[in-house]
C-alpha positions in Angstrom: -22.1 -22.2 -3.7 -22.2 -20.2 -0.9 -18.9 -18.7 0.3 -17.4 -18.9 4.0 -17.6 -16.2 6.3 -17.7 -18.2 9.4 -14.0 -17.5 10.9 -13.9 -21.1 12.6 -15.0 -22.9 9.5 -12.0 -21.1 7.3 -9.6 -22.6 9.9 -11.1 -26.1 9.6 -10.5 -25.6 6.0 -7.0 -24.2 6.5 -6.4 -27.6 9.0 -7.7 -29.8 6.1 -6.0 -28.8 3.2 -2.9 -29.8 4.4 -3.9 -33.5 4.7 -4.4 -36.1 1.5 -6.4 -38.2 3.5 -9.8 -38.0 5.0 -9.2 -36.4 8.9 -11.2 -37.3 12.1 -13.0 -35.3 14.5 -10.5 -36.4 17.1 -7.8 -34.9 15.0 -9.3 -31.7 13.9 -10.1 -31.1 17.5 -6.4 -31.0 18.2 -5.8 -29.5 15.5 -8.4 -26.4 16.3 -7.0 -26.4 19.9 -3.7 -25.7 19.3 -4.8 -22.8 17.0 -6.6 -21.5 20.4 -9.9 -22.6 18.9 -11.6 -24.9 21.2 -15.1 -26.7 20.9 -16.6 -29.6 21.8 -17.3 -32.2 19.4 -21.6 -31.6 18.8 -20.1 -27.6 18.1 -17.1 -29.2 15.4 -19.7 -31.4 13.8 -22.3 -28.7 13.4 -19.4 -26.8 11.3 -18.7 -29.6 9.4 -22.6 -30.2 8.2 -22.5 -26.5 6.6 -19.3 -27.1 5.2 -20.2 -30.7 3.7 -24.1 -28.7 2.7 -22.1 -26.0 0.8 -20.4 -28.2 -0.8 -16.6 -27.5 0.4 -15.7 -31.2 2.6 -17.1 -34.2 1.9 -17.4 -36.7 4.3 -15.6 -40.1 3.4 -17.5 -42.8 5.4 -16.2 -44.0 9.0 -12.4 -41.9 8.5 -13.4 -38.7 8.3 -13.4 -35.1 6.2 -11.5 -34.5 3.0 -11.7 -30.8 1.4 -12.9 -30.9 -2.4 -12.3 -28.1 -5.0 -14.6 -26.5 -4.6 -13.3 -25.6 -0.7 -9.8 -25.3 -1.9 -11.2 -22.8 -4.3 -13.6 -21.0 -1.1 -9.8 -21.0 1.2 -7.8 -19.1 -1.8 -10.6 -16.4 -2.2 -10.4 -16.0 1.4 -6.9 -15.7 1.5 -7.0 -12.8 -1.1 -9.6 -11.2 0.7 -7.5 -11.1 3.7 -4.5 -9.9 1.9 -7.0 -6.9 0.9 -7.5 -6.0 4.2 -4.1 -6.5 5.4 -2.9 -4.3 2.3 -5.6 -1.4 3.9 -4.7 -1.5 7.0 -1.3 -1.1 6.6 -1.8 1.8 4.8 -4.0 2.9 7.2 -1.5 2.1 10.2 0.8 4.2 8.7 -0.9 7.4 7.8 -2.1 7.1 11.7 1.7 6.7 13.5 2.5 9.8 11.1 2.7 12.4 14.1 4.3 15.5 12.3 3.5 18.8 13.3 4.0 21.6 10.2 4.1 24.2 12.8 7.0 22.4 13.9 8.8 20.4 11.2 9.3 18.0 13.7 7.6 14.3 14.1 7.4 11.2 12.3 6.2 10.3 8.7 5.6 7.5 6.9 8.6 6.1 4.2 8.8 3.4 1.3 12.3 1.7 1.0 13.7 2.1 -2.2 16.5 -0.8 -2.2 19.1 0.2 -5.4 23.1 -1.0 -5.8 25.0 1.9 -3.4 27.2 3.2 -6.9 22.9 4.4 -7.6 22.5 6.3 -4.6 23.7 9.8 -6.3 20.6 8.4 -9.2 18.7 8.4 -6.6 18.9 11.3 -5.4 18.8 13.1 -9.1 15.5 11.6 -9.5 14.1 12.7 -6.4 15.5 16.3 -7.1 14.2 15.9 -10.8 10.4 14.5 -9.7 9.8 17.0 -7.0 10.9 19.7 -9.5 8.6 18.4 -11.3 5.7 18.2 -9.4 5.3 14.2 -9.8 7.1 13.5 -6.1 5.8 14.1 -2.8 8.4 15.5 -1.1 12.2 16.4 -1.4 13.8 14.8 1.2 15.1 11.7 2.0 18.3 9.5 3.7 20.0 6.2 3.9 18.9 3.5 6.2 21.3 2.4 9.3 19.0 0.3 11.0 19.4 -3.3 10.6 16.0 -4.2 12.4 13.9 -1.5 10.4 15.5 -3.4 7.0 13.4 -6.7 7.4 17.6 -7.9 6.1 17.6 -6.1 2.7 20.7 -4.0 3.3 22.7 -7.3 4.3 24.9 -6.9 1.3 27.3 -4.2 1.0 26.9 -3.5 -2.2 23.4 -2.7 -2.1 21.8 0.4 -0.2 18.2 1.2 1.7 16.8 4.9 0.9 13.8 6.0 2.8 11.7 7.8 0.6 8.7 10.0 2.2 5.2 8.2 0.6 1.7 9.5 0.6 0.9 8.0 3.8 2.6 10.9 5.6 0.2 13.0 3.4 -2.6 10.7 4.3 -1.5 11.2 8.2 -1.0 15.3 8.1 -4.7 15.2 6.8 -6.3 13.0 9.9 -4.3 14.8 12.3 -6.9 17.5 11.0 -9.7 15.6 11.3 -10.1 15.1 7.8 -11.3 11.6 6.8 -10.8 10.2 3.4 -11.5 6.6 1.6 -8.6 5.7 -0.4 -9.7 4.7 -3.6 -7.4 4.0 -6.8 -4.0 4.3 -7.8 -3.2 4.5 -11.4 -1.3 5.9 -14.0 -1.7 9.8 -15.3 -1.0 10.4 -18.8 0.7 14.4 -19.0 0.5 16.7 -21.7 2.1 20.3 -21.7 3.4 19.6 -18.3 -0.3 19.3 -16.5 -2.0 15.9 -15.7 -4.4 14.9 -18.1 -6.4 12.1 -16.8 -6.3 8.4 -15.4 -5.2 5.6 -18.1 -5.2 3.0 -15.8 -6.3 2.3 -12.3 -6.5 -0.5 -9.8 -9.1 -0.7 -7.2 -7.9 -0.4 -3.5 -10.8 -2.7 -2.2 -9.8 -5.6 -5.0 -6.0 -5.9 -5.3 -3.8 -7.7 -2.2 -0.9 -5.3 -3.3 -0.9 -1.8 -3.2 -1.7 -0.4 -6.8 1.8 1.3 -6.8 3.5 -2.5 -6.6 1.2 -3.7 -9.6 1.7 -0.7 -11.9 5.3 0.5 -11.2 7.1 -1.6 -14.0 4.6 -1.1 -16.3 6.0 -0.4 -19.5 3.3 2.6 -20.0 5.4 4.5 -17.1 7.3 7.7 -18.7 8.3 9.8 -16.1 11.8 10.9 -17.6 9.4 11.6 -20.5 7.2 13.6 -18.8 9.7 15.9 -16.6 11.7 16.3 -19.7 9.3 17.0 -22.5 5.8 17.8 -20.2 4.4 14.8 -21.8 4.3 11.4 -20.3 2.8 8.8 -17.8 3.6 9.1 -14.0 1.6 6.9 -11.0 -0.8 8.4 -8.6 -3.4 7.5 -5.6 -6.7 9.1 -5.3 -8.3 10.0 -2.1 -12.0 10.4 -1.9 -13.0 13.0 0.6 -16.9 14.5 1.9 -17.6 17.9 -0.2 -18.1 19.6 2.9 -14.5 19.3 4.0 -12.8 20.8 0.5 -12.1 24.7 1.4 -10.3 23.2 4.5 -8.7 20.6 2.7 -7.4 22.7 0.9 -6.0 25.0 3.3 -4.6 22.3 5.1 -2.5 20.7 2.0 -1.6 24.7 1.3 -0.7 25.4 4.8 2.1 22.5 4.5 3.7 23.3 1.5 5.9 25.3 3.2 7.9 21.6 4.8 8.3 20.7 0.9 5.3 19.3 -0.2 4.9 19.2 -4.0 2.5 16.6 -4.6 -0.9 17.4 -5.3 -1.5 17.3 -8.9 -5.2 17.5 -8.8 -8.8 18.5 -6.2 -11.6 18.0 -8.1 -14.8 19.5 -7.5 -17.4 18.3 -5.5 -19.9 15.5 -7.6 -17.0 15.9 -10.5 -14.9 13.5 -11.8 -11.1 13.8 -10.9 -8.9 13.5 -14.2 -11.6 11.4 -15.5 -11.9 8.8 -12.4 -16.2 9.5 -11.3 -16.4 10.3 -7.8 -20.1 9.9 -5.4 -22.3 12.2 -5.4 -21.3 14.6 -2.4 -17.7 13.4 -2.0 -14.7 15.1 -4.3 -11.3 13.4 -5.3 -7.6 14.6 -4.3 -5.0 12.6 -6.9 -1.6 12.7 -4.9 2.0 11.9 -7.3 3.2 8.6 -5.3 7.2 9.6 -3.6 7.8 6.1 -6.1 7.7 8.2 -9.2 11.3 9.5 -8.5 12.3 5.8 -8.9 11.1 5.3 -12.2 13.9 7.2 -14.5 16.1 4.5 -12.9 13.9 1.6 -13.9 13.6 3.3 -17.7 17.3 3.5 -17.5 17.3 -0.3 -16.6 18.9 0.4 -12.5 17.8 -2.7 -10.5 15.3 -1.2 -7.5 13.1 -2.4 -5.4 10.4 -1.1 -3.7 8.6 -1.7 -0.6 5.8 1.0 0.6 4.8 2.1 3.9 7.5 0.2 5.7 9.0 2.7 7.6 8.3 5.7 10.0 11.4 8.5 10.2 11.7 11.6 12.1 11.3 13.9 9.4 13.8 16.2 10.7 16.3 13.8 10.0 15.5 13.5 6.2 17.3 16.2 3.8 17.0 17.3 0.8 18.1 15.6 -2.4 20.5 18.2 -3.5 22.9 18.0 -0.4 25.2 15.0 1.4 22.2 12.1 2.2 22.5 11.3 5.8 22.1 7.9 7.6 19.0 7.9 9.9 17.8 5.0 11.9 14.1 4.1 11.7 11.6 2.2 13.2 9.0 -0.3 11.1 5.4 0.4 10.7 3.3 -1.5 13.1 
C-alpha cells in the first residue's frame, strides 16, 4: 500500500485512532479545526477517498470512518519517521546555538546531562579525567547543574546530582561557525588495540534510529572503556561526520587550532574516497570519527553506578566549566531550543 505523506491526511488518522467507533464528517471537522486545520467538507471527503483507496479507513455505511490495520500500521511508521527528524534536528539545533569563540575561550557549547547518585560525583569526575587522558572523551571540563528549569525535574531529589558534560555538538558547532558543513552519519562502537582505534563493530544509522545512536548503544554489554584506557584494548562509542574532500586541510586546521581549549577527541580523519575505521564513505566526501563526552560514563556503568544520560540538552558558558581534576562548580544553564 502506498504510504501517507499528505500532512492533513496523517492528522485525520491521528483523530481516528482514538475512536472505536466509525466517526462522521461532522465530527472530524471539529475535530481538524481545533487542531487549526480547517476545510470544508468536499476538501475532508476528497482525503478520505485516498485514505479509504489506499486502503488505511474504511468507510462503515451511513456512521462514518473507522481506521483499519493497515492505517494504524501507516500512523506508527510516521510517527517514527518524525522522531528521526526530531532526533536530527535537535542535534542540529544544538551544534548551531554553540557560539564559542577559541580565540576567546568564551561562549556557549552544547552539554549532555549525566544524572548519577551525588556520593558518584567524585566517579564522575575520575572518568572524565581518565577518558580525556585517554583520548576517548571530548573535552575535560565539566560542572554541576543549579538550574531547576534547565533540569526538565531530574535533580528534584537530593540524593541525586546533574553533571553537564561537553558533547560532540559543541564540536559539531566550532566546525559551522567555520563554514564547514558536515552530514552526520553513524555512531557506533570502536574496538582498540594497542591504545589506537581499530575500526567500527557496530553502527546505527542517523537517518533510521528515533534515538541518538549513543542512547541505543551506551549499555551495550560490548562497551569496555575501563578496558581500553587501562590495557589499550577495548570498545569505546563514537559519531562519524561525513564532510566534502575539498574542505579536509582546513578541517583539519580548524580541529588543530582548538586543541588548545582542551579538545581531545578526534580519534580518526580519513582520507578523501577512503573508508574511516572500516565505515565506506562517498566518493568525494571523507569521514571524521569523534569519541562521544558519554564515554567518560561508561567505567561507572561497568562498575554497576546508576546514570543516566540525556544528550544535547543543555547549552553552558564554557568558561564556567572546569576541569575534572579541581573543585566542580555549580553553573546554571539554559535548555537547547
Amino acid at each position: 500500500m502506498d504510504g501517507v505523506e499528505n500532512e492533513t491526511r496523517l492528522e485525520i488518522l491521528r483523530q481516528l485512532v482514538e475512536f472505536a467507533r466509525p466517526v462522521g464528517a461532522d465530527s472530524l471537522l471539529e475535530r481538524m479545526a481545533s487542531r487549526g486545520i480547517r476545510m470544508t467538507v468536499d476538501g475532508l471527503r476528497y482525503h478520505l477517498r485516498i485514505l479509504d483507496e489506499q486502503g488505511h479507513t474504511m468507510r462503515v455505511g451511513r456512521q462514518g470512518r473507522l481506521i483499519t490495520e493497515i492505517g494504524r500500521r501507516e500512523l506508527s511508521r510516521s510517527l517514527v519517521d518524525t522522531r528521526i527528524r526530531q532526533g536530527l534536528a535537535r542535534a542540529e539545533s544544538a551544534a548551531q546555538q554553540v557560539t564559542l569563540n577559541p580565540s576567546t575561550g568564551r561562549g556557549l557549547v552544547a552539554c549532555s546531562v549525566a544524572t548519577c547518585p551525588r556520593e558518584s560525583i567524585a566517579d564522575v569526575a575520575e572518568g572524565v579525567r581518565a577518558a580525556f587522558s585517554g583520548g576517548v572523551c571530548t573535552f575535560n571540563r565539566l560542572a554541576l547543574l543549579t538550574n531547576p528549569a534547565a533540569q526538565a525535574g531530574e535533580d528534584a531529589a537530593n540524593d541525586h546530582a546533574n553533571i553537564a558534560i561537553l558533547s560532540t555538538a559543541t564540536i559539531d558547532g566550532l566546525l559551522l561557525s567555520q563554514g564547514l558543513v558536515f552530514r552526520p552519519t553513524f555512531g557506533g562502537i570502536v574496538e582498540y588495540g594497542n591504545h589506537r582505534p581499530y575500526r567500527f563493530v557496530d553502527v546505527v544509522d542517523y537517518g533510521l534510529s528515533s534515538l541518538d545512536p549513543v542512547e541505543i548503544l551506551m549499555k551495550s554489554a560490548r562497551l569496555q572503556v575501563r578496558s581500553t584506557l587501562d590495557h589499550g584494548r577495548g570498545f569505546v562509542l563514537a559519531d562519524v561526520r561525513e564532510m566534502i574532500g575539498s574542505v579536509r586541510e582546513r578541517v583539519v586546521q580548524t580541529l588543530d587550532g582548538i586543541q588548545r581549549l582542551g579538545l581531545n577527541g578526534v580519534i580518526a580523519i580519513g582520507e578523501v574516497g577512503q573508508p574511516i575505521l572500516g565505515i565506506p564513505v562517498r566518493r568525494h566526501m571523507f569521514g571524521v570519527a569523534i569519541a562521544v563526552g558519554a564515554n567518560c560514563l561508561f567505567p561507572l556503568f561497568e562498575a554497576g553506578v546508576e546514570v543516566q544520560i540525556s544528550v544535547n540538552e543543555l547549552l553552558v558558558e564554557f568558561s564556567q566549566l572546569t576541569s575534572s581534576d579541581v573543585e566542580i562548580p555549580h553553573v546554571t544553564a539554559v535548555p537547547v531550543r
